[in-house]
Wavefront OBJ file of the C-alpha trace (Angstrom):
o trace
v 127.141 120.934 135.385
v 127.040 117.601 133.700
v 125.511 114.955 135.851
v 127.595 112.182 137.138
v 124.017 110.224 138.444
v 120.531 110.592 137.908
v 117.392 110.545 140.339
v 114.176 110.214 138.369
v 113.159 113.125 135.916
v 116.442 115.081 135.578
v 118.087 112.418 133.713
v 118.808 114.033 130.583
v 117.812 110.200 129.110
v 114.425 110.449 130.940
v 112.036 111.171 127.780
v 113.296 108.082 125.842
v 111.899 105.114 126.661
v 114.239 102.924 125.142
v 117.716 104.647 127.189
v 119.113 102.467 129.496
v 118.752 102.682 133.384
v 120.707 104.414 135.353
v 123.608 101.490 136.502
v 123.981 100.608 132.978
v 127.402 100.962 131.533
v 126.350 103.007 128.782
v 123.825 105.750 130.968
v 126.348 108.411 132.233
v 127.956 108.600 128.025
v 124.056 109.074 126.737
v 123.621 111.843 129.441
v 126.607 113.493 129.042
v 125.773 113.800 125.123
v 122.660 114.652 125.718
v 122.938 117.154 127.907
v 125.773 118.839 126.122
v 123.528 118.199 122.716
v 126.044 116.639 121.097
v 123.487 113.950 120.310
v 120.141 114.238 120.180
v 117.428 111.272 120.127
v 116.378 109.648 116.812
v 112.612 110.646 118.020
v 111.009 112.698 120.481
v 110.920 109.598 122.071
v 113.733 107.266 121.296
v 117.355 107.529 121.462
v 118.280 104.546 119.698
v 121.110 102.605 121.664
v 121.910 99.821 119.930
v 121.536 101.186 116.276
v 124.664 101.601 114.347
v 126.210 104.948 114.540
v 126.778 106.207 110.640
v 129.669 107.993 109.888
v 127.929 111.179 109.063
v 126.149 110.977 112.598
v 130.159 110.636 114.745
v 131.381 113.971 111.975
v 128.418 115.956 113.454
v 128.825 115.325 116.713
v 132.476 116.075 116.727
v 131.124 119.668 114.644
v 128.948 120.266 117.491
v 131.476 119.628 119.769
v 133.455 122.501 117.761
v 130.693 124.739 118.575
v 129.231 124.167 114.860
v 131.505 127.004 113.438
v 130.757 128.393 109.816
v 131.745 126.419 106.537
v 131.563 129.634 104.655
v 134.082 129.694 101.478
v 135.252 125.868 102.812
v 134.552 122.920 99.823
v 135.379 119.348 100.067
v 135.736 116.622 97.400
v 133.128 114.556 98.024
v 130.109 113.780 95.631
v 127.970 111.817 97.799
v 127.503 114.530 100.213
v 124.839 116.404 99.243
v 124.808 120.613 99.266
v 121.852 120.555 101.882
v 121.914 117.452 103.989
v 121.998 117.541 107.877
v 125.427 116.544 108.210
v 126.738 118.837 105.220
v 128.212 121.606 107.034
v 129.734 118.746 109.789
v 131.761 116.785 106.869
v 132.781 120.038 105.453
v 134.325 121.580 108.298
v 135.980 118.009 109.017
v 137.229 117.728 105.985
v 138.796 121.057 105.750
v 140.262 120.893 109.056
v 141.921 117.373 108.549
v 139.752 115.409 110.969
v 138.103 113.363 108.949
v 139.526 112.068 105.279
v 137.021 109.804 102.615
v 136.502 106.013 101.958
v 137.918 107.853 98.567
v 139.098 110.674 97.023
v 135.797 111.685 96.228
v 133.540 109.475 98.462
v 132.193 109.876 102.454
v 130.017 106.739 102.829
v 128.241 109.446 105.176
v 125.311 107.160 105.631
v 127.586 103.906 106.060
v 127.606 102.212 109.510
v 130.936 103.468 111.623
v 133.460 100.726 112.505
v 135.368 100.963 115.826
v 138.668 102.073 114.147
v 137.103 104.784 111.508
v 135.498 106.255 115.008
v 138.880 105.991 116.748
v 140.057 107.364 113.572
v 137.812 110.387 113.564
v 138.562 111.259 117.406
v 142.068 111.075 117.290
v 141.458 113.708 114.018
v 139.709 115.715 116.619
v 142.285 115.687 119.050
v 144.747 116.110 116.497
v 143.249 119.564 115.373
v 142.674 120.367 119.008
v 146.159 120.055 119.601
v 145.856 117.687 122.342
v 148.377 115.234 123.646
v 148.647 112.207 120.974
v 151.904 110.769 122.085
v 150.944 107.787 123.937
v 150.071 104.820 121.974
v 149.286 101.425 123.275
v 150.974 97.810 122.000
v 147.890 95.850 120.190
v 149.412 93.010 119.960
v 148.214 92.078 123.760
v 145.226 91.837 122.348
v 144.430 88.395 120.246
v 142.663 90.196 117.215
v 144.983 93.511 117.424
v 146.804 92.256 114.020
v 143.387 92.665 112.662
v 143.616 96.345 112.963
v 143.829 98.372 109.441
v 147.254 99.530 109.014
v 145.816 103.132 108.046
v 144.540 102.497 112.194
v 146.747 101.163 113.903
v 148.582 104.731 115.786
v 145.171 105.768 116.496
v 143.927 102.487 117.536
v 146.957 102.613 120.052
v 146.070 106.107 120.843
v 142.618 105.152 122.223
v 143.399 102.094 123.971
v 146.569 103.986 126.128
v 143.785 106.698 126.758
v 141.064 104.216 127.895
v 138.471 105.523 125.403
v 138.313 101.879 124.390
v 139.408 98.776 126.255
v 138.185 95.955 123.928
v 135.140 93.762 124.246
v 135.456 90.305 126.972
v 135.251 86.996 125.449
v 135.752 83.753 126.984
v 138.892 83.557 125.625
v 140.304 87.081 125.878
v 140.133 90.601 125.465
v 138.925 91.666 121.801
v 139.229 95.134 119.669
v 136.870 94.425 117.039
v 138.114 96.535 114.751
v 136.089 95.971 111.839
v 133.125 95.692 114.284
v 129.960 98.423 113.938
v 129.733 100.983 116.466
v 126.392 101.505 118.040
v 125.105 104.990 119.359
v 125.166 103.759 122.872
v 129.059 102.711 122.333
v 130.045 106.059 120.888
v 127.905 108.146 123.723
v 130.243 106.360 126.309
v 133.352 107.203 124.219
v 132.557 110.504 124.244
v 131.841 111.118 127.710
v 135.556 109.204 128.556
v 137.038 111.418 125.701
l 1 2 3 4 5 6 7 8 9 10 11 12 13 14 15 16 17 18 19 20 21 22 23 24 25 26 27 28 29 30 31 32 33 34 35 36 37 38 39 40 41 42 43 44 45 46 47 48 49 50 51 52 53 54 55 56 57 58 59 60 61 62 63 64 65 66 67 68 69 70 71 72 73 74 75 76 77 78 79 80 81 82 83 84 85 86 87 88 89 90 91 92 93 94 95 96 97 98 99 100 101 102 103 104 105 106 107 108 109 110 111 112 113 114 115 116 117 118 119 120 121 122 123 124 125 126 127 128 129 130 131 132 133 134 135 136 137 138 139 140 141 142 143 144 145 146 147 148 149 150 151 152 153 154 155 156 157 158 159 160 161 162 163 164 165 166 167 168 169 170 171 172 173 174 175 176 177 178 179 180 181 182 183 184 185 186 187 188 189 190 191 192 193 194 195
């Protein structure tokens, strides 16, 4: 079973020294991922919190939430994915299954720094082609930068903040989405574990 709380060495997190404590808003999401190897640490030792999660990095672990099925006879359009890179088969089978689209027609950005909506996005993709339930879908405009939201983003942003996989970052003055904002590992780990 995954674990809920941690007691010194069977923390999944335990062998990286840079993971946060157990308290920390983020611990549970890193091991929850961990455990379930849908991430894994950027070293033997380091998981990397608070680096930016790449788009090619959120496609994989969504594949490896898909059990990492065969690509075989599947193609997709786009040339700066190379043939034999370790997110190849992930964008493929995204791709082909409609959970992920390009920055293009023929462009990933694979190695491009996730924003919060492309990784809201890419989950409601997921739970698209998992046939989950997609219908409810929040206002943004109770939050002061929820006009910033892309257009192409704004069902799915709505989608994730009625199903509290996001609920915006505190300010002094407010409640923010930060759309256009990077995602880091430790952000996406929780967002997994709530999704």
């Amino acid at each position: 079973p995954v674990l809920e709380s941690c007691a010194g060495t069977i923390c999944p997190s335990h062998d990286y020294h840079d993971a946060p404590e157990f308290g920390h808003w983020s611990h549970a999401g890193i091991d929850y991922t961990l455990e379930l190897g849908l991430f894994r640490g950027t070293s033997d030792t380091e998981f990397s919190p608070n680096v930016a999660m790449t788009r090619a990095m959120l496609v994989t672990v969504l594949y490896r939430m898909n059990g990492s099925p065969s690509v075989a006879g599947m193609t997709m359009p786009f040339q700066d994915v190379p043939g034999d890179a370790w997110y190849t088969d992930a964008v493929t089978w995204a791709y082909n299954c409609g959970v992920v689209s390009g920055m293009s027609p023929t462009t990933f950005a694979p190695m491009v720094s996730i924003t919060r909506e492309q990784m809201m996005t890419m989950f409601y993709g997921y739970a698209v082609y998992m046939d989950y339930n997609t219908m409810a879908v929040a206002d943004l405009s109770a939050f002061p930068d929820g006009g910033d939201v892309s257009s192409w983003a704004e069902a799915e942003m709505g989608w994730a903040v009625a199903n509290t996989l996001i609920s915006g970052a505190k300010e002094s003055d407010g409640v923010y989405l930060r759309p256009q904002g990077t995602a880091t590992r430790a952000e996406a780990a929780a967002i997994l574990h709530r999704f």
